[in-house]
NUDOPA-564748 format. One line per 10 residues: number of its first residue (from 1); their letters; for each residue x, y, z of C-alpha. Coordinates in Angstrom, 2 decimals. Last residue first. Layout:
! residues N
NUM) a) X/Y/Z; ...
//
This chain:
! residues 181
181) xxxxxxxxxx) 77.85/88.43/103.33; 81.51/88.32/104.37; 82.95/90.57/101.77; 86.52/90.71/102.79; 88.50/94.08/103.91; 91.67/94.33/102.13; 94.45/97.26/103.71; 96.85/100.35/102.90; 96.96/99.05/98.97; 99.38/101.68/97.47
171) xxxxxxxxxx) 98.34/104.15/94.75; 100.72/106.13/92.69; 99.38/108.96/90.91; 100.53/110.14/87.88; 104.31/112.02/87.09; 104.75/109.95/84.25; 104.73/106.70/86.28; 103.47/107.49/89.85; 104.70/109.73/92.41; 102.40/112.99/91.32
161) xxxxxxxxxx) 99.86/112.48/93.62; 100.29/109.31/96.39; 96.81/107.58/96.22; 96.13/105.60/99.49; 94.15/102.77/98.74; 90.95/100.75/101.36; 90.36/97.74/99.50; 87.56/96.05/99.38; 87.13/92.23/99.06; 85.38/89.40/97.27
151) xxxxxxxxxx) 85.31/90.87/93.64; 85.06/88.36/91.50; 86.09/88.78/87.85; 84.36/88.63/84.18; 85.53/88.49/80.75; 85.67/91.45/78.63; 82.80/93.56/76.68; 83.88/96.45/74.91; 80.73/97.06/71.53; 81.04/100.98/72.70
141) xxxxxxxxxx) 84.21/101.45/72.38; 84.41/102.39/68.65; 82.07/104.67/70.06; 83.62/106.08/73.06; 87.06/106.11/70.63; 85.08/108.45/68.39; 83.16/110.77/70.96; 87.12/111.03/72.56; 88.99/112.27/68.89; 85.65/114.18/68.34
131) xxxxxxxxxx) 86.73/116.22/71.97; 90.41/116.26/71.59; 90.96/119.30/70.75; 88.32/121.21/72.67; 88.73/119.55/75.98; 92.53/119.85/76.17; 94.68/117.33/77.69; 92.40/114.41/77.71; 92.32/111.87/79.94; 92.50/107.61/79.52
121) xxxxxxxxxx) 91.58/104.62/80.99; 89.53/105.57/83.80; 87.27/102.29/85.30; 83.77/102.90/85.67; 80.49/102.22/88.24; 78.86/105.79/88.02; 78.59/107.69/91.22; 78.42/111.24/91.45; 78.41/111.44/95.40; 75.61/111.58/97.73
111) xxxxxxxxxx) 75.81/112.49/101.50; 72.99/111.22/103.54; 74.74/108.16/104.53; 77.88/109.63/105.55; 81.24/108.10/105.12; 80.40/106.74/101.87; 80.66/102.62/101.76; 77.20/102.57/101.63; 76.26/104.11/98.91; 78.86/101.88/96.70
101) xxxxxxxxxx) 77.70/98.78/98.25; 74.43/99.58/96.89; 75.61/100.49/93.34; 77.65/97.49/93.51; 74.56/95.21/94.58; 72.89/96.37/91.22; 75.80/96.32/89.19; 76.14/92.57/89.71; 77.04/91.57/86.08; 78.33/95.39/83.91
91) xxxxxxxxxx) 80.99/97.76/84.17; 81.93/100.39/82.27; 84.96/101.51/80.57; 86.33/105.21/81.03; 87.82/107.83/78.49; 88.09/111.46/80.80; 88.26/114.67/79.53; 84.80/115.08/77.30; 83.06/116.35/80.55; 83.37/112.58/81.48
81) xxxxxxxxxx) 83.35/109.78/78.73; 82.06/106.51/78.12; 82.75/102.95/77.47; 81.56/99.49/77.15; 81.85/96.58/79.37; 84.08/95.34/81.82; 82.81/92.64/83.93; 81.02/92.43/87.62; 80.56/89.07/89.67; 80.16/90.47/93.26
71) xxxxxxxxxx) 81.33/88.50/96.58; 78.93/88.45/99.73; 77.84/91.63/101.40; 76.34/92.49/104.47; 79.32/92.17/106.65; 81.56/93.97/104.12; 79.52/97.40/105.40; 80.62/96.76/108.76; 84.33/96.31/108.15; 84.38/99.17/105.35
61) xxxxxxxxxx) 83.34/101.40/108.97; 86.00/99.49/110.66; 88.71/100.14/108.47; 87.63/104.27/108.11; 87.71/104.00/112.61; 91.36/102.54/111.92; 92.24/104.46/109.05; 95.43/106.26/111.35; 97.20/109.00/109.31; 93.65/110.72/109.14
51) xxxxxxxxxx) 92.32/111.36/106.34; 92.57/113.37/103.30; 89.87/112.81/100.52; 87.29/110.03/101.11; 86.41/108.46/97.31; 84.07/106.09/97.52; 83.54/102.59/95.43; 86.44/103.42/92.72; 86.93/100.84/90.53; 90.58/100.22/90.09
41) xxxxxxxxxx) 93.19/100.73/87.29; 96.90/100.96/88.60; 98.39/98.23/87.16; 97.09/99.25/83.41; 98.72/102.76/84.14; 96.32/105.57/82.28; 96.41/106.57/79.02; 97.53/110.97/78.90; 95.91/111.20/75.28; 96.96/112.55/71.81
31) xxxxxxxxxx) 100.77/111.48/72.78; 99.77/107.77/69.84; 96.65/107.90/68.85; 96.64/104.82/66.36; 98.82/103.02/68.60; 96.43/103.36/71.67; 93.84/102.78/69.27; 95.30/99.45/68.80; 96.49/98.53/72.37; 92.76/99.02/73.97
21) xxxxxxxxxx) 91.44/95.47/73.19; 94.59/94.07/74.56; 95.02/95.77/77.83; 91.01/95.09/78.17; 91.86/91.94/77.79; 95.12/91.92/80.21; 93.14/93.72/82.86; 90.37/91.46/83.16; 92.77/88.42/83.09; 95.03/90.08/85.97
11) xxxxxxxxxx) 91.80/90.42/88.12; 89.65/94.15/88.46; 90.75/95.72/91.58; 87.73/96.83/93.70; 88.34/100.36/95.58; 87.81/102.14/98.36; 89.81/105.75/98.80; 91.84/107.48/100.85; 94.36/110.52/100.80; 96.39/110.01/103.94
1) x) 97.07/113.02/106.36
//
């Protein structure tokens, strides 16, 4: 089995700003939070579990959806937290069309997962502990806003638990599927 997901990558310039903007308060908080590997951020579009060893039939269904879609202009902007565990940065431009694509790129239609349009940056090890630390950094955050990418194709990533830097995931591109649109 294969645990899946699709994914935009954000482009080396994105990355490097946001790289930037975050390297102070990365400094300033030092082992408080588990910071996530700059070359593996992603935006997740669906998230499919364990599949299949063969993503053939999960290919052509991100095949189908690509048809109807033409590149996306999207940014980096702001920030937020999950269940006070989880630091992400938004996204802003064509969020409109991403929350579309996103929908359709599930599996099944009728299913509905939480979506929100972010990119993790950095977890928590202890919700209590760290919780002002995270409402801080969300608001210091808040003002984010880097340069923006295209996003012309989907990419369909395995994530390998545990085999990444500092025992994290490691996530390997298994294929690119082009917006066509």
């Amino acid at each position: 089995m294969m645990r899946l997901f699709a994914a935009f990558t954000p482009s080396d310039e994105a990355r490097e700003h946001l790289v930037a903007a975050l390297r102070p308060i990365r400094e300033r908080t030092g082992q408080e939070l588990r910071w996530t590997d700059p070359d593996s951020w992603h935006l997740t579009l669906a998230f499919y579990g364990d599949q299949p060893n063969d993503p053939a039939d999960l290919e052509r269904h991100l095949a189908a959806v690509a048809a109807g879609y033409g590149p996306l202009e999207l940014g980096l902007r702001g920030a937020g937290s999950f269940n006070q565990r989880t630091l992400w940065i938004g996204v802003d431009g064509d969020t409109t069309q991403l929350r579309h694509l996103m929908a359709e790129c599930l599996l099944d239609p009728g299913e509905r997962q939480r979506q929100r349009a972010h990119l993790t940056v950095a977890r928590t090890g202890s919700r209590t502990r760290d919780r002002w630390l995270l409402d801080d950094l969300v608001h210091a955050l808040a003002v984010y806003d880097g340069p923006q990418f295209t996003c012309d194709r989907i990419e369909l990533v395995q994530s390998h638990l545990g085999a990444g830097r500092s025992g994290g995931p490691r996530y390997e591109t298994v294929s690119e599927i082009r917006l066509l649109g």
